[in-house]
C-alpha positions in Angstrom: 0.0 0.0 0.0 0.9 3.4 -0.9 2.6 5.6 2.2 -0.4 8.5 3.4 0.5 11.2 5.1 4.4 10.7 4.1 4.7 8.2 6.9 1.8 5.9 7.4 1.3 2.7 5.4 -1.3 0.2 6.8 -4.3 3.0 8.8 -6.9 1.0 10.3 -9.7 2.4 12.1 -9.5 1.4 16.0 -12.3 -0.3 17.6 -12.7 -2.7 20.7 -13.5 -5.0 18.3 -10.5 -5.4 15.7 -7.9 -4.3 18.6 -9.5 -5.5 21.9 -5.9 -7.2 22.5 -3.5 -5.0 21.0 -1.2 -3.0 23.0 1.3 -0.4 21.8 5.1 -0.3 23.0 6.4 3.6 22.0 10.0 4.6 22.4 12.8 7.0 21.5 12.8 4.9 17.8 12.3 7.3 14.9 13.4 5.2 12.0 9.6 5.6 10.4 10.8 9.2 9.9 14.6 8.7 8.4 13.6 9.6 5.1 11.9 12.7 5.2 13.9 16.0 5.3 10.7 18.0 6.1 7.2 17.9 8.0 4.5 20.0 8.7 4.6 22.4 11.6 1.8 23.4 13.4 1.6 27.3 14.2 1.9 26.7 18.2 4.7 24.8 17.5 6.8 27.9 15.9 8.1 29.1 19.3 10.0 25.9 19.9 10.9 25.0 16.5 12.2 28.4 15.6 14.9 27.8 18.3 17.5 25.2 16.2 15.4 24.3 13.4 14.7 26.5 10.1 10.7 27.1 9.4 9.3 27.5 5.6 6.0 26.9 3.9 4.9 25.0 1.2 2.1 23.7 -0.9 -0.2 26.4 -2.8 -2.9 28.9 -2.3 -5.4 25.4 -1.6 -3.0 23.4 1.1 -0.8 26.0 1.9 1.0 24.9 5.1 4.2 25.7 7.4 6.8 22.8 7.4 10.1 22.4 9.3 13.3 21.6 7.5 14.6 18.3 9.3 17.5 18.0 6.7 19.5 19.1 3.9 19.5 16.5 1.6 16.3 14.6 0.0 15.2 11.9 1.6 17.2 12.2 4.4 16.5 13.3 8.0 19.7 14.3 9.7 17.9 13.8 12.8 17.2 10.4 13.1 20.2 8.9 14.0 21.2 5.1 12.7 19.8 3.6 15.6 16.6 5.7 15.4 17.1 7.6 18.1 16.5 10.8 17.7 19.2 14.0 17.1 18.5 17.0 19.7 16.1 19.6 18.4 12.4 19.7 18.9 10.3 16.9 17.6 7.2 17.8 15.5 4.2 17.3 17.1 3.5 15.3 13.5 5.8 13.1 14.6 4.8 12.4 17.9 1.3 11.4 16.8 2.7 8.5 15.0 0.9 6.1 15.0 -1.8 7.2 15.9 -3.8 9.7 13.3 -7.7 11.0 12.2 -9.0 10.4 9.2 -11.8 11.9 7.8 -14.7 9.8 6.3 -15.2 10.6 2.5 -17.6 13.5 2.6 -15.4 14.8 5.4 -18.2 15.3 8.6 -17.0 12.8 10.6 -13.1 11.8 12.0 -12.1 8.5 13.3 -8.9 8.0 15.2 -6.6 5.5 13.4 -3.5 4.0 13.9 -0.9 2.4 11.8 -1.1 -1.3 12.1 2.3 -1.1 10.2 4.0 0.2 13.3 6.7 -2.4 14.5 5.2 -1.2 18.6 1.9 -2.5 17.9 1.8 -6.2 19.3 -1.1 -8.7 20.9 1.7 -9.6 23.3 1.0 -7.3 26.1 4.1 -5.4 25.5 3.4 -1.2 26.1 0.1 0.2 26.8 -3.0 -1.4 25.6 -5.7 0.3 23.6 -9.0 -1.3 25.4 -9.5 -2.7 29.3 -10.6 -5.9 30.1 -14.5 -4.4 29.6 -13.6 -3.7 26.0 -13.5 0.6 27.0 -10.4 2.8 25.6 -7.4 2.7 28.0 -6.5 5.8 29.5 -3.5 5.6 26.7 -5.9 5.5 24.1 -7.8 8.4 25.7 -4.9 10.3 26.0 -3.8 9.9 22.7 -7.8 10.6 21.4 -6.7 14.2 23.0 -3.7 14.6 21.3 -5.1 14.1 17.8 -8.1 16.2 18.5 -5.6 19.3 19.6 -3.8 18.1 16.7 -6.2 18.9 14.5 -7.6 21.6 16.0 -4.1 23.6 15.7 -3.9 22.5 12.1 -7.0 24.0 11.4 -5.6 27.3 12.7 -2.3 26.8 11.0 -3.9 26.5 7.5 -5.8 30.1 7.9 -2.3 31.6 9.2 -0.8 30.8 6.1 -3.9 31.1 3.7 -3.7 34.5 5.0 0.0 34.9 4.2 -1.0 33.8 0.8 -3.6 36.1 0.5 -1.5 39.4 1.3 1.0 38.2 -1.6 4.4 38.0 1.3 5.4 34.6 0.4 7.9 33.5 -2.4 9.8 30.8 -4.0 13.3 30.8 -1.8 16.1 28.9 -2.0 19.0 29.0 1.3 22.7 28.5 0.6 24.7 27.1 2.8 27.8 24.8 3.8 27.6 20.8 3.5 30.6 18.8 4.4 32.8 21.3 3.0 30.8 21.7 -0.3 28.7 25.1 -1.1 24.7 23.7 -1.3 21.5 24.9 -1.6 18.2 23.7 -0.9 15.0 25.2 -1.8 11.2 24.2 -3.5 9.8 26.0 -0.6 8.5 29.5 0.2 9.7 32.1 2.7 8.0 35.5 3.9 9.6 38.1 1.3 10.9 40.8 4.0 10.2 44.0 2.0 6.6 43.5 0.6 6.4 42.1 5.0 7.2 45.5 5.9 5.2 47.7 3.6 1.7 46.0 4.9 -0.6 48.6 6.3 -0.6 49.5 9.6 -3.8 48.3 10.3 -3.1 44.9 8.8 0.2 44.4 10.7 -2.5 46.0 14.0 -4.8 42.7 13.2 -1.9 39.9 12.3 -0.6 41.3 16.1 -3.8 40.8 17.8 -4.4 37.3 16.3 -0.1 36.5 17.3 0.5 36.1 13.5 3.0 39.1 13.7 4.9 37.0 16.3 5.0 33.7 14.5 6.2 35.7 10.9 9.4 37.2 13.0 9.9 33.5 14.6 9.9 32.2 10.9 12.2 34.9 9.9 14.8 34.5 12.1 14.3 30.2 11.9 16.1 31.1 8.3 19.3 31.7 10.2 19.4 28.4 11.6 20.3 26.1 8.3 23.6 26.8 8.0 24.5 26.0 11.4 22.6 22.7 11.3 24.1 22.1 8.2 27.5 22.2 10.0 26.4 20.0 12.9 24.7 17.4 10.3 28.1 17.4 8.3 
């Protein structure tokens, strides 16, 4: 089958039924993610990410999202190390979900939590936390992570009308950053960035309204994210 969602292959729906025995044993093992150099960010995450890791956009004016550069060569996530552990930095909340996800029915009204029965933690051996209790009602693990997704997607519903919006007021271009690799001049790009100029000649009472929604602090926090490829380029190299 076909990866969705760049990382999950086998999404089943959980019910007591199917998975009334199945437990899940999570880790510190991020092989799944080993071969993607980029994920989607969510817009609370910026604060965290912007620290070591560089924050872009991508898509177009319909799926418009931020993502988070995890590495500087395709199909390669410098930080996932060879044992799957994983390489300082903040890990993406769409990580973190894994294996768990939503997916939406297919006129889109209702969501059901799914996992990936591909995952090599899921396991009828009692190993991790189980999914369902002996009376066939979600875990408290399950519950917990039934509130993660919802947040989940409830932050990526606000993170899609932040960026429609930079879109909309025309600030976003095609970008490319140069940098250093292993002693080789490189650049990596297919991605867009906040173009500073047309940034600064918005209206005052636009750049009033992005403030009072906190869309004037996450632009900055993107901005300043742009700084941080080089140096991770060193550290990856």
């Amino acid at each position: 089958m076909t990866k969705q969602l760049m990382i999950y292959e086998t999404v089943t729906p959980i019910s007591s039924q199917t998975h009334a025995d199945w437990s899940v044993e999570t880790g510190t093992d991020y092989s799944f993610a080993k071969n993607l150099n980029s994920v989607p960010l969510l817009l609370a995450e910026f604060s965290a990410a912007a620290l070591e890791q560089t924050i872009v956009f991508s898509g177009d004016r319909k799926t418009i999202m931020p993502a988070v550069i995890l590495g500087v060569k395709a199909n390669a996530n410098g930080h996932v190390n060879a044992d799957g552990t994983w390489k300082g930095g903040y890990v993406p909340a769409f990580l973190r979900r894994y294996p768990f996800v939503f997916a939406a029915s297919e006129a889109n009204e209702k969501l059901t939590l799914c996992m990936d029965d591909a995952f090599e933690g899921m396991n009828t051996q009692g190993k991790g936390e189980a999914l369902f209790d002996a009376k066939g009602q979600p875990s408290a693990f399950l519950q917990k992570q039934l509130k993660f997704n919802q947040e989940y997607q409830e932050q990526s519903k606000k993170t899609q009308a932040f960026a429609k919006a930079l879109f909309q007021l025309d600030i976003l271009e095609p970008s490319k950053i140069d940098f250093q690799f292993a002693g080789k001049k490189s650049s990596l790009g297919g991605f867009l960035t906040i173009n500073r100029e047309k940034f600064k000649a918005l209206p005052a009472k636009k750049l009033k309204e992005m403030m009072k929604a906190d869309h004037l602090e996450r632009c900055y926090q993107h901005l300043q994210s742009l700084n941080n490829l080089a140096p991770m380029a060193r550290r990856l190299s």
